[in-house]
C-alpha positions in Angstrom: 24.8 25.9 8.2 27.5 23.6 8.3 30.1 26.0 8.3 28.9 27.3 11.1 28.2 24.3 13.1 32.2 23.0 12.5 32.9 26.8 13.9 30.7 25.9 16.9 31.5 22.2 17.8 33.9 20.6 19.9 37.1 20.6 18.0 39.2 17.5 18.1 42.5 16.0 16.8 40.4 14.4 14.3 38.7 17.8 12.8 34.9 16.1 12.8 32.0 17.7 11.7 29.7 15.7 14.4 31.8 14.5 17.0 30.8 13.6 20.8 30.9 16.2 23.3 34.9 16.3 23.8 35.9 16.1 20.0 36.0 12.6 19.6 34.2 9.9 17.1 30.7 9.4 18.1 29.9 5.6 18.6 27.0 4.4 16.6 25.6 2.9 20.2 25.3 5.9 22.0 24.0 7.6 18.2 21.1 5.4 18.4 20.4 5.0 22.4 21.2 9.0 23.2 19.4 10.2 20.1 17.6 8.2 16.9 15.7 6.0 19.7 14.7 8.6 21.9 13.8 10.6 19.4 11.4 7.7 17.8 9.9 7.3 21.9 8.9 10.9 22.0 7.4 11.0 18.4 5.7 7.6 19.4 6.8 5.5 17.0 7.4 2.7 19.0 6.9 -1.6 20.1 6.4 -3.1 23.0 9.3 -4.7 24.2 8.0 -7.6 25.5 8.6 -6.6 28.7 7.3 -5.0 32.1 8.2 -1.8 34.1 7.8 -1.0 37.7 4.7 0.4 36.5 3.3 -2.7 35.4 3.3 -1.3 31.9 4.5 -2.4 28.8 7.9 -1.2 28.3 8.4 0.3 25.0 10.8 0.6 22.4 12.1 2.1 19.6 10.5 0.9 16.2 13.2 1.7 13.3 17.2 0.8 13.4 19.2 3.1 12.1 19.9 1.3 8.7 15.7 1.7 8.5 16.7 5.8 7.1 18.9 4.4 4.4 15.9 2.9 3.2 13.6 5.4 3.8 15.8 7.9 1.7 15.6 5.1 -1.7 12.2 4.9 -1.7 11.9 8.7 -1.7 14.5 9.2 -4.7 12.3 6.2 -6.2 9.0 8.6 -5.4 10.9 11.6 -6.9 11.6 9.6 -9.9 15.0 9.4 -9.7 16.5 7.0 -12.3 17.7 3.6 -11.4 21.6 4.2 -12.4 21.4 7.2 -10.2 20.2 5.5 -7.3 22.4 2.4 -7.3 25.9 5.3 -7.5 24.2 7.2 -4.5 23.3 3.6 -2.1 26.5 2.7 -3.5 25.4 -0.7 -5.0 27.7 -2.9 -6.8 25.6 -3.9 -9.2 22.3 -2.9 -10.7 21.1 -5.9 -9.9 21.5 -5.2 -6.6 19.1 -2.4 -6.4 16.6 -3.9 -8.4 16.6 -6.8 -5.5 16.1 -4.7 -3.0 13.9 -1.6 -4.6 12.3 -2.8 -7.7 9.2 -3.2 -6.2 8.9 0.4 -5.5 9.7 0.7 -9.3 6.7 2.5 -11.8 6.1 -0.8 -14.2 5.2 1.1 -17.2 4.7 -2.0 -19.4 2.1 -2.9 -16.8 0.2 0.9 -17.3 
């Protein structure tokens, strides 16, 4: 599929595999406020902002940054039972430690069982 995408996209001096519409880097701004946020608005996973349209309704807003999928994607190789090793390479974690910090938590405690 991606093979055929590259064949399809807007070619660039750069050679990307997702670039904007003329071939160029995408900026993470427009990334999140042209897609990942709409996207969140139309599967209604969103906040109010705090404030008030024309409509005198609650203006809404997109729950989840970006960074929010990074996380997403650890605790589902943590659900798969991925081991920890494994997960700090792929997150790309200097230490173990690291990961522990962060995902532990989400970690089986077998001593506990």
């Amino acid at each position: 599929m991606l093979r055929e995408w590259k064949l399809a996209c807007p070619a660039g001096e750069h050679d990307l595999v997702f670039p904007n519409g003329v071939g160029n880097p995408e900026y993470h701004q427009n990334i999140l406020n042209r897609g990942f946020f709409p996207l969140q608005v139309s599967a209604g996973i969103t906040v109010e902002s705090g404030k008030v349209g024309r409509a005198g309704k609650p203006i809404m807003k997109a729950k989840y940054a970006l960074h929010a999928l990074r996380h997403a994607a650890a605790a589902l190789f943590i659900e798969q039972a991925m081991k920890p090793k494994r997960i700090q390479a792929i997150m790309g974690h200097a230490s173990i430690q690291m990961t522990y910090d962060l995902y532990g938590y989400l970690l089986e405690a077998k001593d506990e069982d």
